[in-house]
C-alpha positions as CSV (number, residue, x, y, z in Angstrom):
1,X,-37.9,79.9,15.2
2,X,-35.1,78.4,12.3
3,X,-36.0,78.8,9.2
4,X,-37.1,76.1,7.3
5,X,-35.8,75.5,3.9
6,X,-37.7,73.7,0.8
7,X,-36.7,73.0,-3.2
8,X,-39.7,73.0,-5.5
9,X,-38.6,71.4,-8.6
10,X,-39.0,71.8,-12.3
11,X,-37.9,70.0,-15.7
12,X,-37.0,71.9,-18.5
13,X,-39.7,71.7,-21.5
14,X,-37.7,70.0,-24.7
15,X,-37.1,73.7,-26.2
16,X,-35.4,74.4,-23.3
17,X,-33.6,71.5,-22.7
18,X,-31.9,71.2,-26.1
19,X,-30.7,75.1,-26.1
20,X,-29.7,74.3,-22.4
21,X,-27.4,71.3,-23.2
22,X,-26.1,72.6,-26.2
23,X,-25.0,75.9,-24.7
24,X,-23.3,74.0,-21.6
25,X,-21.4,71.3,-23.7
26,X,-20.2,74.2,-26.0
27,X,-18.6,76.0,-23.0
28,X,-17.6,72.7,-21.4
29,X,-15.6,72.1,-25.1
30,X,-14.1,75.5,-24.7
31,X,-12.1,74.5,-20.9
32,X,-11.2,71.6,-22.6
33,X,-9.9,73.5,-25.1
34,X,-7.5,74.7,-22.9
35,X,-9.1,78.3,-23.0
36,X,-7.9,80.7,-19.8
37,X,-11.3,81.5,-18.0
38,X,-11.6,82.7,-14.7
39,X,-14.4,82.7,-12.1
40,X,-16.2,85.9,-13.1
41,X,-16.4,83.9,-16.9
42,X,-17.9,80.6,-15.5
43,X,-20.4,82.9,-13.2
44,X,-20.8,84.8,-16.7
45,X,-21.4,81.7,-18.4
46,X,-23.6,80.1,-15.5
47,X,-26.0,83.4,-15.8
48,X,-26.9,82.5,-19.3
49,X,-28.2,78.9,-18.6
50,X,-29.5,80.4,-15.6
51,X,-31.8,82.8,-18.2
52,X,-32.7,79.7,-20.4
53,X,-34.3,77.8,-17.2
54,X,-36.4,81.0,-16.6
55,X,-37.2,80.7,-20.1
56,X,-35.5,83.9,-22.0
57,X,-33.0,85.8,-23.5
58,X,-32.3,89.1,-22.9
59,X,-32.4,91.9,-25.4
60,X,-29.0,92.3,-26.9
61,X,-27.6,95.3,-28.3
62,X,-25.7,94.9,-32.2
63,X,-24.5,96.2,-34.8
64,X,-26.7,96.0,-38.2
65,X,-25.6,98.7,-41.4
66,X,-27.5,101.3,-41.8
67,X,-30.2,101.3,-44.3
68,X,-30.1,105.1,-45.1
69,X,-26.2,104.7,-46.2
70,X,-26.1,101.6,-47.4
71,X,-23.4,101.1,-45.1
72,X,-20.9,103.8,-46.7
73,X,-21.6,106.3,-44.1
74,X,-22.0,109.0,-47.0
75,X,-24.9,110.0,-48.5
76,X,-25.5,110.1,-52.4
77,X,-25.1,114.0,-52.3
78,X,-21.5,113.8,-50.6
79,X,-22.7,114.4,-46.9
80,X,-22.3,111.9,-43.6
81,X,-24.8,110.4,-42.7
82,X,-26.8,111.3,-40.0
83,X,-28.7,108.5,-39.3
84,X,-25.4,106.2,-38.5
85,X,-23.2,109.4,-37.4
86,X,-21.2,109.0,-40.8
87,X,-20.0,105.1,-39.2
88,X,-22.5,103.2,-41.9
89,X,-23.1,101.3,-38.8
90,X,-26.5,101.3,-36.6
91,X,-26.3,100.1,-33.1
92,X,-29.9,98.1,-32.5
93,X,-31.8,96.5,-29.5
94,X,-33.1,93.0,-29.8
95,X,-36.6,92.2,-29.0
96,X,-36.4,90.0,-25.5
97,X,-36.4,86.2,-26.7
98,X,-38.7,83.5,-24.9
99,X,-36.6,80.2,-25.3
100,X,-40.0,79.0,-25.3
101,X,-43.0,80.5,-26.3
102,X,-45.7,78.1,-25.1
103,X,-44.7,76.8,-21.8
104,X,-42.5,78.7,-18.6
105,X,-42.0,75.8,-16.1
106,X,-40.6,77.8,-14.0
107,X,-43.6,79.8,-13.5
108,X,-46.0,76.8,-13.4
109,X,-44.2,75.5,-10.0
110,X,-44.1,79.4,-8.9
111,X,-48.0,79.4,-9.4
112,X,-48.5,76.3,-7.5
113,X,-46.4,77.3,-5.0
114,X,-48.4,80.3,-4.3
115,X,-51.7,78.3,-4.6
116,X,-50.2,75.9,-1.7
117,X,-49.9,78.7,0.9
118,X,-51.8,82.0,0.7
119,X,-49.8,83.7,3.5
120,X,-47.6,87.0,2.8
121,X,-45.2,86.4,0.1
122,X,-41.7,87.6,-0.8
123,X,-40.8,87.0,-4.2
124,X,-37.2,87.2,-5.0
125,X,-35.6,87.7,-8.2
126,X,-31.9,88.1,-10.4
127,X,-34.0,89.7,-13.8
128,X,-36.2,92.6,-13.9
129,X,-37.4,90.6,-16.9
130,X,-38.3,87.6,-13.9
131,X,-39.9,89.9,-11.9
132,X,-42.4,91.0,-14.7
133,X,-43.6,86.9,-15.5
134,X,-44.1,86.8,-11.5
135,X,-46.4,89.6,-11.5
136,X,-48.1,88.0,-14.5
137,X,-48.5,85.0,-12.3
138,X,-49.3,86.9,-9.3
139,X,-51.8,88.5,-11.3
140,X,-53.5,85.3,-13.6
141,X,-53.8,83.9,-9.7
142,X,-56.4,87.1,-8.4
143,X,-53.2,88.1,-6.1
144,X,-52.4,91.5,-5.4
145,X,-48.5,91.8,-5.8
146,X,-46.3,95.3,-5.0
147,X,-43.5,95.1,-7.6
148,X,-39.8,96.7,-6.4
149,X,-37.4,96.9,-8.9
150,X,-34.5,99.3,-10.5
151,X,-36.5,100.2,-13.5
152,X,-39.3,102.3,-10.8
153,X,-38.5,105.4,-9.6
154,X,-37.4,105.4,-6.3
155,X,-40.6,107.2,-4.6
156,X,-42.3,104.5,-6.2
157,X,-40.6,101.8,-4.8
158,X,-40.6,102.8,-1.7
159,X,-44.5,103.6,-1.5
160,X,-45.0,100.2,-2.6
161,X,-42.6,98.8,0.1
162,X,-44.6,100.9,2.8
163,X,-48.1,99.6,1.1
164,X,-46.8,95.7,1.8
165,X,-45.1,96.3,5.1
166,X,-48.7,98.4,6.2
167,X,-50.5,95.4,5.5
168,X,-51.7,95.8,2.4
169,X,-52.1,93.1,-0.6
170,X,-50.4,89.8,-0.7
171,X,-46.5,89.8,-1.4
172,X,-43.7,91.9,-2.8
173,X,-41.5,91.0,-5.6
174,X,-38.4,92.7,-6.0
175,X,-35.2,92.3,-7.2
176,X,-32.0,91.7,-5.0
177,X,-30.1,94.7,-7.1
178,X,-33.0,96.7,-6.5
179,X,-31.7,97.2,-2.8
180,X,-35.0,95.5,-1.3
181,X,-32.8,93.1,0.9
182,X,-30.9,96.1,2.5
183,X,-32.3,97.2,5.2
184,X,-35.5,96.8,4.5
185,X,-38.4,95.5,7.4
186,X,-39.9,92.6,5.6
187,X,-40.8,90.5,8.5
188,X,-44.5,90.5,7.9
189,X,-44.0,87.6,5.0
190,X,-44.5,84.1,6.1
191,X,-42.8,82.6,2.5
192,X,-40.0,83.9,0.8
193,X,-39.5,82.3,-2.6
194,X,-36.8,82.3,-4.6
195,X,-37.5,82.4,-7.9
196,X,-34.3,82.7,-9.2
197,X,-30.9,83.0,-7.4
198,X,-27.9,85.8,-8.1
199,X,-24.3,84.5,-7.1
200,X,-23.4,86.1,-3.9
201,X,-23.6,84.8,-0.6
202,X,-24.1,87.9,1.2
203,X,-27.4,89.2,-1.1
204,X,-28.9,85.7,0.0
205,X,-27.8,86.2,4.0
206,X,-29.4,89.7,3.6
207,X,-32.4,88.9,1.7
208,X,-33.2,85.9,4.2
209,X,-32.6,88.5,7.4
210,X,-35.3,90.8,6.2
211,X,-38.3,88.4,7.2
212,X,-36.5,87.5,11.0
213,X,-37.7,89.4,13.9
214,X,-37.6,88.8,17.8
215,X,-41.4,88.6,17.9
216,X,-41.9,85.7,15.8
217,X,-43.4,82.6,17.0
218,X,-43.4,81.4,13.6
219,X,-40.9,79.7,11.0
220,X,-40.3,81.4,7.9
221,X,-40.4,79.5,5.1
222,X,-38.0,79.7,2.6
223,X,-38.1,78.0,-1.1
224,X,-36.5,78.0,-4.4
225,X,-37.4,76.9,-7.5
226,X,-34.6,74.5,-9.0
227,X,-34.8,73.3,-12.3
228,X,-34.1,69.6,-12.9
229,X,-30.3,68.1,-14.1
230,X,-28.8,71.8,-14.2
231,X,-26.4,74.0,-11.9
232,X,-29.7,75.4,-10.0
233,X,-29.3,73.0,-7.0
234,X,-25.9,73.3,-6.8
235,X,-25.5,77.3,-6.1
236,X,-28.7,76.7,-3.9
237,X,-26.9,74.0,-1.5
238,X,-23.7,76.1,-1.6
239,X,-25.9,79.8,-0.8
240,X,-27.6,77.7,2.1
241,X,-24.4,75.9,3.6
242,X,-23.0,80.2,3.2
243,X,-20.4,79.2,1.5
244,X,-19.5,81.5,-1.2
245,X,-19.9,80.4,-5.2
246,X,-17.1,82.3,-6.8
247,X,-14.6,80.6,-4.0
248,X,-15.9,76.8,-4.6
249,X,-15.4,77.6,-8.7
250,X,-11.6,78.5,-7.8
251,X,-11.4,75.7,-5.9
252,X,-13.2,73.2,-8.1
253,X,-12.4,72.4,-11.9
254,X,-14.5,74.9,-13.8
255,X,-16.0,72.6,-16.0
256,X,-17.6,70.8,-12.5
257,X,-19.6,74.3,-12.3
258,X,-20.7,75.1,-16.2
């Protein structure tokens, strides 16, 4: 039977909102500035609001001086520095950042989504960082979830693929990067949610294919989550009608996608 396809929407909460808008209109003032930016930028650009709709920043990695050197790189008895490799510079890793702290709206219509239909679940993800709130979710709901991600090992990924395909607890939620979509049987899910989109058509075709069999007498329902007045619906209409993203941005005015 066809697939049949449904959005679950979302607004932004004000945090959210604010830090979304102001980031778009900043890089909407840049093309207008006349600034040369290509596809892969926009899609660059387009994963960053992306992030703010599922409520975070990623860790970054920067530069701070080093507190041992004072910045000089030298030590007081003559010697480089160790600490900063004699550079008086220390390279850091930012804590992630929740754009905000109290509410995840994206998770709220993922949980009642999940409470709506109890059948076998695929939950797909861009961010490991997404698959870890789902879990949560999964989790605060009493639902036994097998997580499948890059940052497991890959015995343990693939146990916990055999443990959902066998039968056992309620859903899978993996990553497309992870490799999940690739030749992988996931045909005993009923749902496959999309949490969150990446930008290529054929990730989607493939990660779609996994739940389609010959001996189903059942549709397989597909959803994502869209968050309200952003670019969410517009990459999910364009993944759906296979068209492919970073073709329409060459072909549209840049600014139409960011």
């Amino acid at each position: 039977p066809p697939n049949t396809y449904q959005s679950r929407f979302f607004e932004l909460t004000s945090k959210q909102r604010e830090i979304y808008d102001n980031l778009r209109d900043r890089y909407i003032a840049e093309l207008h500035d006349g600034t040369n930016v290509t596809a892969a930028n926009v899609l660059l650009r387009m994963t960053r609001l992306q992030m703010i709709c599922r409520n975070f920043y990623p860790p970054e990695k920067e530069g701070i001086l080093c507190s041992a050197c004072s910045g000089e790189g030298i030590l007081n008895d003559g010697t480089d520095c160790v600490a900063c490799e004699g550079i008086g510079i220390v390279v850091v890793t930012s804590q992630l950042r929740r754009i905000d702290p109290k509410e995840n709206p994206a998770i709220d219509a993922l949980s009642d989504e999940l409470r709506a239909s109890r059948m076998p679940a695929v939950i797909w993800c861009r961010f490991r960082q997404e698959v870890l709130d789902c879990l949560a979710a999964t989790r605060a709901l009493g639902l036994n979830y097998f997580q499948y991600d890059g940052s497991m090992k890959e015995g343990d990924r693939e146990a916990n693929y055999q443990a959902f395909k066998g039968g056992e607890g309620d859903g899978i939620i993996g990553t497309i990067a992870s490799g999940l979509q690739r030749g992988k049987d996931l045909r005993r899910a009923g749902l496959l949610i999309y949490y969150s989109n990446d930008f290529a058509l054929r990730s989607r075709r493939q990660s779609e294919d996994r739940a389609e069999s010959l001996e189903k007498t059942q549709s397989t329902g597909i959803v994502d989550l869209v968050a309200v007045n952003t670019r969410d619906l517009q990459v999910i209409e364009a993944l759906r009608a296979k068209k492919s993203i970073a073709e329409m941005i060459l072909g549209d005015p840049h600014v139409e996608w960011i």
